[in-house]
C-alpha positions as CSV (number, residue, x, y, z in Angstrom):
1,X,79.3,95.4,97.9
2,X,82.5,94.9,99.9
3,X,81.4,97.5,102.7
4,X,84.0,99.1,104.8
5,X,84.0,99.8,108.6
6,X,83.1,103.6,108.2
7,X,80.4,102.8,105.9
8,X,78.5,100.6,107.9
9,X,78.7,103.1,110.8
10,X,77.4,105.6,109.0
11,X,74.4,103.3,107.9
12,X,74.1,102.2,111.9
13,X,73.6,106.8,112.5
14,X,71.5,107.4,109.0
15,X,69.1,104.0,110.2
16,X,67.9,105.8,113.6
17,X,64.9,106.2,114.4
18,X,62.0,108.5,116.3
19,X,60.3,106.0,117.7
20,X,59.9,102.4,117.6
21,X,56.5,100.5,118.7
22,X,55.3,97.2,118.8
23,X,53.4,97.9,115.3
24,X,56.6,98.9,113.7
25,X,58.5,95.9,114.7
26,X,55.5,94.2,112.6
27,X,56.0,96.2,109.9
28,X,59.9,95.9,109.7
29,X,59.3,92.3,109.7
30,X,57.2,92.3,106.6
31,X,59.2,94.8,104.7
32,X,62.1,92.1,104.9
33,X,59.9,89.4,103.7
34,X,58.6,91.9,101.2
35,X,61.9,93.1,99.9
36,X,63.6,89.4,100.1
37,X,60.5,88.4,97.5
38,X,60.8,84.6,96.9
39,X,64.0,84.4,98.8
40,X,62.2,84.9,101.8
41,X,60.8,81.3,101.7
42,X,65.0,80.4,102.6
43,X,64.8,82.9,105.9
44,X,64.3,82.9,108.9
45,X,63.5,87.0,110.2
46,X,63.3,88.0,113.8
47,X,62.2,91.4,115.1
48,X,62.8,92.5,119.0
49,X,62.7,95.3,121.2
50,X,64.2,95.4,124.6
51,X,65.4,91.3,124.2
52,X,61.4,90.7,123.3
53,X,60.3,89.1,120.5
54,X,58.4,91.1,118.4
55,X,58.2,89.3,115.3
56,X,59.6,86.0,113.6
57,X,58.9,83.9,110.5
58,X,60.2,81.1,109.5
59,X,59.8,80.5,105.4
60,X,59.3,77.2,104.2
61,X,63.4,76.0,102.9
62,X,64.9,76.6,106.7
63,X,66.3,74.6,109.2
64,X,66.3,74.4,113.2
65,X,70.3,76.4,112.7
66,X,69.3,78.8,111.4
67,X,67.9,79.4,114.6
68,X,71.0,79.2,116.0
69,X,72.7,81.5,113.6
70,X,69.9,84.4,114.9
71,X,70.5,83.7,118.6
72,X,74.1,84.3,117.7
73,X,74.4,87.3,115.8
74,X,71.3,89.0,117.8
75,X,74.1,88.4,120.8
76,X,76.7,90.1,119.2
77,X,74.4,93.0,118.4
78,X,73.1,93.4,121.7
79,X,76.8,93.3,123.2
80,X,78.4,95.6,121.3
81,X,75.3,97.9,120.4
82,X,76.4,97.7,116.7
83,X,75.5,95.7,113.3
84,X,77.1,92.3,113.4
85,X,78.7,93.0,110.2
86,X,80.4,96.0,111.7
87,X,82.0,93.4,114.3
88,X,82.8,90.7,111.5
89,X,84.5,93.8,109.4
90,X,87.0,95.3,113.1
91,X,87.7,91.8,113.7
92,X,88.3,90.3,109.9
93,X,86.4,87.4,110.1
94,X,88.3,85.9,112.7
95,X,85.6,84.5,115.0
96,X,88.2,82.9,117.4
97,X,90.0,86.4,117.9
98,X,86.4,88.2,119.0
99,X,85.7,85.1,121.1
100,X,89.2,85.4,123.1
101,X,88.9,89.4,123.2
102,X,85.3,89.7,124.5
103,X,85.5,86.6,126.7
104,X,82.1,85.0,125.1
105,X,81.7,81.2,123.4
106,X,81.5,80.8,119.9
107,X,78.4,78.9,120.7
108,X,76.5,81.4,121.7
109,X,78.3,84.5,119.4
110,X,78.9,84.4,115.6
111,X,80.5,86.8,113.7
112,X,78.0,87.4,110.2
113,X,76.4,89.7,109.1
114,X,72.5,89.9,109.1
115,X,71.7,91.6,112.5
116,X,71.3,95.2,112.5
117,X,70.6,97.1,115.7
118,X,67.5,99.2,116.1
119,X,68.3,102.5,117.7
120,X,66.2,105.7,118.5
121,X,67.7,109.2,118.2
122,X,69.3,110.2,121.5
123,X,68.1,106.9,123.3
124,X,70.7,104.6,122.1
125,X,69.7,100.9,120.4
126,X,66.3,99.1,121.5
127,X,66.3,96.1,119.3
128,X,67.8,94.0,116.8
129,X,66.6,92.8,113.4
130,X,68.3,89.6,112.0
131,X,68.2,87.4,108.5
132,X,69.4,84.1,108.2
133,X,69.4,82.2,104.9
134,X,71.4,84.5,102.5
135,X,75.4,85.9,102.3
136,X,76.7,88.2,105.5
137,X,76.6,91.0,103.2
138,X,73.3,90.2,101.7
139,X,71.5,90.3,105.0
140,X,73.2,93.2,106.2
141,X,71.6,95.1,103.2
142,X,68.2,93.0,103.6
143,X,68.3,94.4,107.4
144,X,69.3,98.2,106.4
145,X,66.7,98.3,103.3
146,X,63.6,97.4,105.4
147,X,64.6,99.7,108.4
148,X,64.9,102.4,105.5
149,X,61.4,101.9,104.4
150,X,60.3,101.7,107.5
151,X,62.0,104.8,108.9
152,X,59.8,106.1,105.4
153,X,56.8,104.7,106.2
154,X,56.7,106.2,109.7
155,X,57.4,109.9,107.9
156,X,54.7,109.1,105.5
157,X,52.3,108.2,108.8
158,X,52.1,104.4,107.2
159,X,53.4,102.7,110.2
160,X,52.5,103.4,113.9
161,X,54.7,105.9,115.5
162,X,54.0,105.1,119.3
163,X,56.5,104.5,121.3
């Protein structure tokens, strides 16, 4: 896909939301397990809303870092308020660069993609959804597709639109 900068900012403004309720961080959880098919059984999926966890699921071909790799991108989300691919695209990849500028550890920040930031229209971001277990890219998309559905499902009245 090779996204640029501008696109992915332009998916971060088309992916916001009305509302976003404890139900719907459930139901954005499955749609990336649905979506991700058999690949899901490689993932690891976490769901939160104001820093609490909402929903997580481990499939059965993961390991303990990819743990690590959601703590880190879902700091990099809630830091900068935008997708962590959008941060791995300003700063090229260069994790040591971000590191230096924002004065944060590469232990505890990692620049891939796979974190998306869940934001409701004139409130500003809420949450975070994250992937672990396929390419930057690949999660990024996996992220944006199953807040699309969702942001579908709550227009069709199939997921709960309570705040």
């Amino acid at each position: 896909m090779a996204a640029t900068i501008e696109e992915v900012l332009q998916q971060e403004r088309d992916m916001e939301l009305d509302s976003f309720s404890a139900e719907d961080a459930f139901t954005l959880g499955m749609n990336v397990l649905e979506i991700a098919g058999k690949q899901s059984r490689g993932l690891v999926v976490s769901v939160r809303r104001n820093g609490k966890l909402l929903f997580y699921k481990a499939g059965t071909n993961t390991v303990i870092d990819q743990d690590d790799c959601i703590r880190q991108k879902t700091n990099v989300v809630n830091l900068h308020s935008h997708s962590s691919l959008y941060l791995f695209l300003k700063y090229d990849g260069d994790e040591q660069a971000y590191c230096q500028v924002n004065g944060v550890s590469s232990g505890d920040y990692a620049l891939n993609g796979g974190c998306f930031p869940i934001k409701l229209r004139n409130a500003g971001m809420i949450g975070t959804v994250a992937v672990c277990g396929l390419t930057s890219e690949e999660e990024h998309m996996l992220c944006l597709n199953a807040i699309s559905l969702l942001k579908r499902q709550q227009y069709k009245g199939e997921a709960s639109s309570a705040k």
